[in-house]
N, C-alpha and C positions, 0 to 999 in steps of 0.2 A: 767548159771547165775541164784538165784535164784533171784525170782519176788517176791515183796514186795507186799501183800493183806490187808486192810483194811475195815470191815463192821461195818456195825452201823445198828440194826435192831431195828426198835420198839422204838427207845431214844427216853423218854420226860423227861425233863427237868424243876422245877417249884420252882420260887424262893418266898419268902413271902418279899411284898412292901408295907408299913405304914399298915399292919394288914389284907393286900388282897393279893391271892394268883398269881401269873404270869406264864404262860406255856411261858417259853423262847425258848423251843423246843419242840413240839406236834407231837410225835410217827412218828419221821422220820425217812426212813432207806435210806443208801448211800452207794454205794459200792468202794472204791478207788485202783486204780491199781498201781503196781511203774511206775519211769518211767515217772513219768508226771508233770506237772506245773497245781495247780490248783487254777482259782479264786473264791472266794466265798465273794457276792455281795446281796445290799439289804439295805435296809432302815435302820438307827438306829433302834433297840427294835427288829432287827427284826430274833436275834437269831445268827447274825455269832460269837460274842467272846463266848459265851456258846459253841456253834460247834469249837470252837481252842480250847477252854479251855477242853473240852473231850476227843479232839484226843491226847492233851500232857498231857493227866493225872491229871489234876492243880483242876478237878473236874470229881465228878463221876454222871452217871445219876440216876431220880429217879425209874426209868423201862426203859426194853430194853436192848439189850448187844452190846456192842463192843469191836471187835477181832482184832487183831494187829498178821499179819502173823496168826491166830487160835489161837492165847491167849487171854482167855478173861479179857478187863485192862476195864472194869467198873467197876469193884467191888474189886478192890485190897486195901486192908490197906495201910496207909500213910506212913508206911517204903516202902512197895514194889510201889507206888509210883512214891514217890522219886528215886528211886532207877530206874527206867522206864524211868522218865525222865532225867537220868541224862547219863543213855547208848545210851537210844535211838531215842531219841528228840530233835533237835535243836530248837532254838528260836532268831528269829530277831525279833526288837521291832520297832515304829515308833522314840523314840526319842535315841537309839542307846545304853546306859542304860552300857557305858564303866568306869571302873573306873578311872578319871581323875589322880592320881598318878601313874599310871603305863602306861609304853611304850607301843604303839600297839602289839608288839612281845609278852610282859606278859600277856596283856589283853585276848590274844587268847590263851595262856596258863592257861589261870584260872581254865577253867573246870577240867585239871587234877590234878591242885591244890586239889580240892575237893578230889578226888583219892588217895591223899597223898603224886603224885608223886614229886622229887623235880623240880625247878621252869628248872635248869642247864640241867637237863636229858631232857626235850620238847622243850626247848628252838630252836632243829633244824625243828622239826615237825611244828611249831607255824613260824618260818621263813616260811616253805616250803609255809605253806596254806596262808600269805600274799601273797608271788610270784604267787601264784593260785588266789588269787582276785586281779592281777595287783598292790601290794602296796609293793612287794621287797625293793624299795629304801625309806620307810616309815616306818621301823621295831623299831625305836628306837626312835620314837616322840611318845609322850603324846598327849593322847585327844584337847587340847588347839592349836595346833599345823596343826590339820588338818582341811579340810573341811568335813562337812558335809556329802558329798559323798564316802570320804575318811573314815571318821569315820563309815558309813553303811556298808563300804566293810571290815573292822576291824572285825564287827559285824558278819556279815556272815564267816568270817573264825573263828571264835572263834566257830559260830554255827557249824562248819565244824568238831570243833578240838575233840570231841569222834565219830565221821564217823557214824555218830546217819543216819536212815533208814531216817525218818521223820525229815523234815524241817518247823516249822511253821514260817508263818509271819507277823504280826499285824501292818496292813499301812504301809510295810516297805520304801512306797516312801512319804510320808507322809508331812514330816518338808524336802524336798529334790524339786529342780528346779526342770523341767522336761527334761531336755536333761540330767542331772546327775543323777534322775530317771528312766532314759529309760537304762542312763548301768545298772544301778543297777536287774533292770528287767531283761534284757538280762543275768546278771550273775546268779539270782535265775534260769532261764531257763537252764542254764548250768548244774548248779547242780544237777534240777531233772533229765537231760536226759544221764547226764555223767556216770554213773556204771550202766549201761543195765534197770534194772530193778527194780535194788535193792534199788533204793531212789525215793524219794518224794518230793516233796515240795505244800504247802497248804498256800495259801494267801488269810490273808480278807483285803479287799480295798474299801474304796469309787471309786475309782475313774477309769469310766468306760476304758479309753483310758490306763491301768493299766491290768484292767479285759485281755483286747481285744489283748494281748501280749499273751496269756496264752493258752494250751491247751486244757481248761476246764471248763465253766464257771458256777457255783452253784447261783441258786438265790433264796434266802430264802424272804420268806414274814409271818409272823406275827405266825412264829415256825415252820413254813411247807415250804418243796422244793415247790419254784412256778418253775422253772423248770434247766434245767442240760442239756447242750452245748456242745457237741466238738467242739471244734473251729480245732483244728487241728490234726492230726496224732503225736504224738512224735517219731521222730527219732534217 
């Protein structure tokens, strides 16, 4: 089974704010293994969406490289990109970010919509990965229709539906109780440890008792690792 590697050597990251410059990320390196759940925690300002926003491509740094399996995806053109993130990145959001006119079962067929492919040809694929987030009997309801928890496990199989390496997650317990947070957690955990090695999943979170589920805990302070956790062995 291959194992999924991801480095980050050297990223800094510096955005210009009312006419001053900002290091969002100050010459960090991190090395990510597959296989794992990882949380990355820390203060506002204090650099985690810049660190999502790098490993899905959504932005490049401004020095430093980072290698995805040994490609280096810091410096790709906005076709190749896109194109990166659309094979090999998931994305769950904190507010779920579903299209309210289409049934849960379309919704998580979207991504091969982009593809070209037609809606009728995925349509069993796009079942299957509900029944895989526990929402089988939920395939044919609209956004409106469900809860909130419900709606985040929609989300995650949609994230599921191009079998992308990388999972990213941005608060995904966020707008969610915390006992309907804690599946939801437990279902990200499934996903990085389910195919050997070959997947990921990378969460930023406020919210420590989120963190403390995780395999991994990253705490960034003010552009720089304040420090990096195993919380657990993944199995």
């Amino acid at each position: 089974m291959h194992e999924l590697t991801i480095e980050l050597r050297d990223v800094t990251r510096e955005y210009r704010v009312g006419g001053q410059s900002v290091r969002a990320l100050d010459e960090i390196s991190l090395r990510f293994g597959g296989g794992q759940f990882v949380a990355v925690v820390g203060p506002s300002g204090a650099g985690k969406s810049t660190l999502l926003h790098l490993l899905g491509a959504l932005d490049s740094p401004d020095s430093g490289s980072i290698t995805f399996d040994g490609d280096e995806i810091g410096h790709l053109s906005d076709e190749q990109q896109s194109q990166f993130r659309h094979h090999r990145v998931g994305f769950v959001f904190q507010f779920f970010n579903l299209l309210p006119t289409l049934s849960a079962w379309e919704n998580v067929a979207v991504p091969k919509l982009l593809d070209g492919v037609r809606l009728g040809r995925v349509k069993s694929d796009a079942i299957r990965l509900l029944d895989r987030v526990g929402l089988g009997d939920r395939t044919q309801h609209r956004p409106a229709e469900l809860s909130g928890g419900q709606m985040q496990r929609v989300a995650v199989a949609r994230a599921l539906m191009m079998d992308p390496s990388l999972i990213l997650a941005d608060e995904p317990t966020g707008n969610l109780d915390s006992s309907t947070g804690a599946s939801i957690l437990a279902l990200l955990a499934e996903v990085a440890h389910e195919d050997g090695g070959s997947r990921m999943v990378v969460m930023v979170t406020h919210n420590a008792e989120a963190a403390a589920t995780t395999d991994r805990v990253i705490t960034l302070q003010d552009g720089r690792v304040g420090s990096d956790e195993l919380l657990a062995v993944a199995g």
